[in-house]
C-alpha positions in Angstrom: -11.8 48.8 -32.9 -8.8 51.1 -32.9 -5.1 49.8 -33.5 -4.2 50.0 -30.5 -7.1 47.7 -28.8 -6.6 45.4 -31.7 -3.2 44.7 -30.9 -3.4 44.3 -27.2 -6.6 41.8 -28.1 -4.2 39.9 -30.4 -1.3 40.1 -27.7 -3.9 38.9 -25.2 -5.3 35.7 -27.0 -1.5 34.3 -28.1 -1.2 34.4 -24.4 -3.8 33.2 -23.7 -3.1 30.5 -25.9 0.7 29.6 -24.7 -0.8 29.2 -21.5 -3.0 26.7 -22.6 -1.0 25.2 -24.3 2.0 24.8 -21.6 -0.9 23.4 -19.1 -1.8 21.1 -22.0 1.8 19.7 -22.3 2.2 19.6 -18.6 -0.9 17.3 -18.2 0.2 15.0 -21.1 3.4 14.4 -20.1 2.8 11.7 -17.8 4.1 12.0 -14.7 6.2 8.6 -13.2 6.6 7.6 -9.7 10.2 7.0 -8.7 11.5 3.7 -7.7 12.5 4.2 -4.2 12.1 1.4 -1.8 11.5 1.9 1.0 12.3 -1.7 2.4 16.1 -2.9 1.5 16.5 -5.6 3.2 20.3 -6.6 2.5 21.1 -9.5 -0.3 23.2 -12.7 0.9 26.9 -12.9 -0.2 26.0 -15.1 -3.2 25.0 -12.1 -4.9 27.8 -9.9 -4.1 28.9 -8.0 -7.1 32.0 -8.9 -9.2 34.7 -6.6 -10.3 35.6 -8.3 -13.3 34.9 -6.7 -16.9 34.5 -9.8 -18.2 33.7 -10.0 -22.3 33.0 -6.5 -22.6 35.0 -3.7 -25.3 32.4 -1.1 -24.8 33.4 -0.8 -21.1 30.4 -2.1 -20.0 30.0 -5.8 -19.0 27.3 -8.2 -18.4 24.7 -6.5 -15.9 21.6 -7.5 -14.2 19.0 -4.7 -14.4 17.7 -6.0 -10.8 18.6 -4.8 -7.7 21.5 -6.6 -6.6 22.8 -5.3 -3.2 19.2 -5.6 -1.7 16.8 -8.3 -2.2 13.9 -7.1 -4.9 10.4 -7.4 -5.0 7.6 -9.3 -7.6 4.2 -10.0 -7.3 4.5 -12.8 -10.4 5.1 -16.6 -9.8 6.5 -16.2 -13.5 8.6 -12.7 -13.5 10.7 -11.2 -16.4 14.1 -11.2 -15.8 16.2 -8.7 -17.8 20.1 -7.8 -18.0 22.2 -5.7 -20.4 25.0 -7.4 -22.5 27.4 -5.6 -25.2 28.2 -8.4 -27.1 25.9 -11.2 -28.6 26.5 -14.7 -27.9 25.2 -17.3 -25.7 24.3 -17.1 -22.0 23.4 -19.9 -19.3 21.0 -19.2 -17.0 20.2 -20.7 -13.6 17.4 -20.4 -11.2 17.9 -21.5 -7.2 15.6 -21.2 -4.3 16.7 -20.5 -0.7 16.4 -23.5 2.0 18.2 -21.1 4.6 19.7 -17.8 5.2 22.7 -18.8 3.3 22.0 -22.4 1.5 20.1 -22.5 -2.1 18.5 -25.1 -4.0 18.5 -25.4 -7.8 15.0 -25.2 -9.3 15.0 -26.7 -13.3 17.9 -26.8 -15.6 20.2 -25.1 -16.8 18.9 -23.0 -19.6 21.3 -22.1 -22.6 20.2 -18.9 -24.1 20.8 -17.0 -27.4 21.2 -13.0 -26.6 21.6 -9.8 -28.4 23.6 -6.8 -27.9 21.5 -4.4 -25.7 19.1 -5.6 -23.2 17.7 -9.4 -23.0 14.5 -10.5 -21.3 13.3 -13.8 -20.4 10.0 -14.9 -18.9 10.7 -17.2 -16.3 10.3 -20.5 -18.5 6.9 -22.6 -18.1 9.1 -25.8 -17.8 10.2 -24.3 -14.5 7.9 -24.6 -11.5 5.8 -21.6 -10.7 7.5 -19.8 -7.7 5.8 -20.1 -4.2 4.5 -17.0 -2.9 6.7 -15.5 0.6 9.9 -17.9 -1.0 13.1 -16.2 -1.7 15.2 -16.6 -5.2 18.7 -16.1 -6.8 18.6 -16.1 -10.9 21.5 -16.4 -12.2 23.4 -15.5 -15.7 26.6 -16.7 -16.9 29.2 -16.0 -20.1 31.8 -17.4 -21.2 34.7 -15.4 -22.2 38.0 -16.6 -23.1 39.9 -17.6 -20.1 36.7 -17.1 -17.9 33.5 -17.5 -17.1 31.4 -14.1 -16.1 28.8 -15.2 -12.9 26.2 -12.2 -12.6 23.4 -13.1 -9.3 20.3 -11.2 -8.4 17.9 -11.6 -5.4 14.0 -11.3 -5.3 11.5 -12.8 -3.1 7.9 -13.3 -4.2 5.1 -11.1 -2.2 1.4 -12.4 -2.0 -0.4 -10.6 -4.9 -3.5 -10.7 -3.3 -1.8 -7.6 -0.8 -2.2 -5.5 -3.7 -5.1 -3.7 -5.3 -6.9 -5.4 -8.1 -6.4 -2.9 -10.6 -7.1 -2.1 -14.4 -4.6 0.0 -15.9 -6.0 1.7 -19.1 -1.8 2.9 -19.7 1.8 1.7 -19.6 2.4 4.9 -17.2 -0.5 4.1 -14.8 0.8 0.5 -13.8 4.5 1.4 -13.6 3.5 4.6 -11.1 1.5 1.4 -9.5 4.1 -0.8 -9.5 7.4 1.5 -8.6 5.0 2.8 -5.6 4.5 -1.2 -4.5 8.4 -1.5 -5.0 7.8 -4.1 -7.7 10.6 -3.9 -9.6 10.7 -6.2 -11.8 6.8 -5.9 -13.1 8.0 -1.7 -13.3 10.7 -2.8 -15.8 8.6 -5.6 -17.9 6.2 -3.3 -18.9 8.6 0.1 -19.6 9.7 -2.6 -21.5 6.5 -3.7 -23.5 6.9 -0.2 -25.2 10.7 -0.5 -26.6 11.6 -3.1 -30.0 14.2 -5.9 -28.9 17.0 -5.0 -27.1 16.2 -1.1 -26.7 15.7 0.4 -23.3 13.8 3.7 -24.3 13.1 6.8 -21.9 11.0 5.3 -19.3 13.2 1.7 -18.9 16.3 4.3 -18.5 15.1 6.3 -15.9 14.2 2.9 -14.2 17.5 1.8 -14.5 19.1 4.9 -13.2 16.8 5.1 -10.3 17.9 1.4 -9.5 21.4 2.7 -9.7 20.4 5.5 -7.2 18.5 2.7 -5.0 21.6 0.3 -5.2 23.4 0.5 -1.2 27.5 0.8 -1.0 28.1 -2.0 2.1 30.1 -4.6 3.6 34.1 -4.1 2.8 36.4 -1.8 0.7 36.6 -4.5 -1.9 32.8 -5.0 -1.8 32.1 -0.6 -1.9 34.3 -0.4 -4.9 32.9 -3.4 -7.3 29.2 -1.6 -5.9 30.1 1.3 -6.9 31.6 0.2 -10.5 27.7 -1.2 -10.8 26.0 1.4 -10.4 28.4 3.1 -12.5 27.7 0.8 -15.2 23.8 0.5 -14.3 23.9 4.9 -14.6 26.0 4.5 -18.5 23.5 2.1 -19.6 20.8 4.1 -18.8 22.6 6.7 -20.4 22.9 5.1 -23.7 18.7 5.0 -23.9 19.5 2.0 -26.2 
């Protein structure tokens, strides 16, 4: 083989093999659906967003990671329920069920908490009931700060499970594609979630929250545009963090 052949053989194979491998990396990179609903239907005014800072010093308050300005989705009678807090100390949280439109119900007690800096979780306790299938929810999280107390309120109704596919996810990335695509929300987050150590969001919960931010609709009044707004703001820095 003359120099010349040899070198455009050896040119040929490590192209050869950068293409390989840049297919390789492009299949094993999993790809994610986006959380885009489809179906918004608007929240009541007991979860309009507040404007208040509340305890914070890092400029970013207590904040569900739910959508707020629309009512969300589950498919569990026992979801996980997360927010983001930048200071650890203890929270109160509250669970009510709608009777109307506009008039709610408490369901259990009140449930004093211990939190961390970072994101909290909690699996909807098994001394509450299980939720009833086609009912509508508000949970609810509370602080106390010095002169105040910080309400935060989030929406979801409960969808028959039995609408959706029995499936068997071998990965973390096939059942959040599943679940952002069914606009299941809150199962999307619990398990980006299963993946991260306590009180970290890691890559996949932080594009989550950012698409929530991008889901999240600016409505009703000038007063309720701006403190919207200032969510999602705060939703789109805590995603930002990767924490």
């Amino acid at each position: 083989m003359s120099h010349q052949h040899f070198v455009f053989w050896q040119n040929k194979r490590r192209l050869t093999s950068l293409v390989v491998g840049v297919v390789f990396l492009m299949t094993a990179v999993p790809a994610f659906a986006q959380f885009k609903p489809r179906d918004r239907k608007p929240a009541s005014g007991n979860s309009r967003a507040g404007g208040s800072r509340g305890c914070s010093t890092s400029g970013i308050p207590l904040t569900q990671l739910a959508p707020q300005t629309f009512i969300g989705k589950t498919a569990s009678t026992r979801p996980m329920l997360a927010w983001y807090m930048s200071s650890s100390q203890n929270a109160r949280f509250r669970l009510f069920e709608f009777d109307s439109a506009k008039t709610v119900k408490q369901i259990g007690q009140v449930k004093e908490i211990p939190t961390t800096v970072g994101i909290n979780k909690l699996k909807l306790p098994l001394d509450y009931p299980e939720l009833t299938v086609g009912k509508t929810y508000l949970w609810q999280i509370a602080i106390d700060c010095e002169n105040d107390t910080i309400i935060r309120r989030a929406e979801f109704t409960v969808i028959n499970p039995q609408s959706l596919a029995k499936n068997q996810f071998t990965s973390i990335p096939e059942s959040i594609n599943y679940y952002t695509e069914n606009e299941l929300w809150y199962e999307a987050l619990e398990e980006a979630l299963k993946a991260t150590s306590n009180g970290k969001l890691g890559q996949t919960g932080a594009t989550l929250v950012k698409e929530l931010a991008e889901s999240e609709m600016l409505m009703g009044d000038d007063v309720d545009k701006k403190n919207i707004q200032q969510r999602i703001e705060y939703l789109q820095k805590i995603a930002g963090e990767k924490i």
